[in-house]
Phi, psi and omega in degrees: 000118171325146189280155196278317205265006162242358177249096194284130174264144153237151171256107159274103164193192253102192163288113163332141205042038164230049156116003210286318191298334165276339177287311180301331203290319171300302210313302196313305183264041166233027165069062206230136190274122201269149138220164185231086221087043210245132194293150193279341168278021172241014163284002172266339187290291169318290168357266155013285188308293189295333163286323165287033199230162140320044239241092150356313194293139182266009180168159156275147183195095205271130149271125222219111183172169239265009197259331158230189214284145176050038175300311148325309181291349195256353192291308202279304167001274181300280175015288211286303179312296182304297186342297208280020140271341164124013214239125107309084174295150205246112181288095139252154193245106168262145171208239178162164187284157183312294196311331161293318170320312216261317198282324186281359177260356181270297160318310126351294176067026196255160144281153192264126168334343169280322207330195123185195166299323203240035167217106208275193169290328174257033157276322181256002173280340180279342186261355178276308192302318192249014170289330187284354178303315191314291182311298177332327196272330191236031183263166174273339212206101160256148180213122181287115179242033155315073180098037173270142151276169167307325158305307178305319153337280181274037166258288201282013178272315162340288194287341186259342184300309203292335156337277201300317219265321186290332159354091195244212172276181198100203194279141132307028199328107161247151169260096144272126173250177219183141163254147206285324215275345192250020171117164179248137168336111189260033166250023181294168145245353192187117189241140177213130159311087187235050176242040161249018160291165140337113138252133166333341214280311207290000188280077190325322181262021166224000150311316175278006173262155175252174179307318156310344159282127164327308186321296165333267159344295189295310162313302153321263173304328186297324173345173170277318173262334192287341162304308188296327193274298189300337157290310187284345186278324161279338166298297165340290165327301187262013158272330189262321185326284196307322188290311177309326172291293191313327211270346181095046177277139164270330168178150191244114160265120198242129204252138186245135187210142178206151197341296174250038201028043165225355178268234187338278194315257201320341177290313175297317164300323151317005190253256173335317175301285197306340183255351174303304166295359164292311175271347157101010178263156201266095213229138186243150162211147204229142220188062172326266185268009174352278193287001182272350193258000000 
């Protein structure tokens, strides 16, 4: 039988029409045993099964959501069941701006599991987010796929999984940077401006580098002021980080933003990471608009 603490189960659910169903295929293909739709009182079950197999899979991965019946009354349940196998899931939550709902339910043509006669689509997508909070609140990962493609999808489930899977309890830290001209992440918890540094963009030879180049770094941070802002801006971090933590938070996402996300926000944010991670917190980072500038 596979060991419970090396075989990561994840539950992929949310608002109907934000992806779940594209989030499992990446699952799959990172050698993950997939179900899709799967009533919630039968995941301990499933579970079980594949653990008491030899199992080829490097993981579990349920799809979990509002297509079936008593799917909620059965969430603590199941819940309660896996712990005394000895199993923690891990919750990712996807979800999308309304208005992006409605145009993939329009393209689409399915109806939402809420519908009914005297329930229109964005009636029930507004009773779904809030029958869905409760789950929402206590997932490790929400992730907003509001103009994502199916690549962009399966770019940032990839890139955050190698994380993700190591994961235990506490809080959670994810880091997005972001360009101001292209929106601000509206899953932030805590948004910081920094587009009074140096910027790179006015350089002719560092203009076509991103925050990911030494070059970048150095330029950014080597600064006078950007050095000064950047000690202290990590001293903050890792002074509020914890008080957040105290309060019973599961994870905090944090948005770093400068004109075109590609300079200023990543070299600092890449700063915070490495030192967040130096500190042992289990922390993601995402480089939104990085490649649009």
């Amino acid at each position: 039988m596979t060991p419970c603490n090396t075989f990561p189960v994840v539950v992929v659910t949310g608002i109907s029409g934000s992806g779940k169903s594209t989030a499992l295929k990446v699952f799959e293909d990172l050698g993950f045993f997939c179900i899709d739709g799967l009533p919630s009182g039968m995941a301990s079950k499933i579970a079980e099964l594949i653990l008491k197999q030899d199992s080829k899979y490097r993981g579990l991965a349920l799809g979990m959501d509002m297509r079936q019946n008593e799917f909620l009354e059965g969430w603590d349940v199941s819940f309660n069941e896996l712990a005394e196998m000895g199993i923690t899931p891990q919750i990712m939550f996807l979800e999308a701006k309304r208005e992006e709902l409605v145009r993939r339910y329009a393209t689409t043509r399915r109806p939402h599991p809420l519908e009914s006669q005297s329930l229109g689509l964005e009636q029930a997508l507004e009773r779904e987010q809030k029958l869905l909070e409760p789950i929402r609140n206590t997932a490790e990962l929400v992730l907003d796929t509001t103009g994502y493609s199916v690549h962009d999808l399966r770019r940032v489930i990839q890139t955050k999984w190698s994380v993700i899977e190591e994961l235990g309890r506490g809080m959670r830290v994810h880091i997005v940077t972001f360009g101001f001209k292209y929106g601000v992440p509206s899953e932030a918890d805590l948004v910081f401006d920094l587009r009074f540094l140096p910027n790179p963009y006015f350089e002719k030879e560092l203009r076509p580098l991103s925050g990911m180049d030494e070059a970048i770094s150095e330029y950014v941070l080597g600064s006078e002021v950007g050095k000064k802002f950047n000690e202290r801006f990590l001293d903050f971090l890792t002074y509020m980080l914890p008080l957040y933590a105290e309060e019973g938070r599961y994870r905090i996402t944090i948005a770093i933003g400068c004109t075109g996300g590609r300079h200023r926000s990543v070299s600092v944010a890449e700063s915070v990471l490495a030192t967040l991670l130096k500190k042992r917190y289990a922390v993601t980072i995402e480089h939104r608009h990085m490649e649009l500038g």
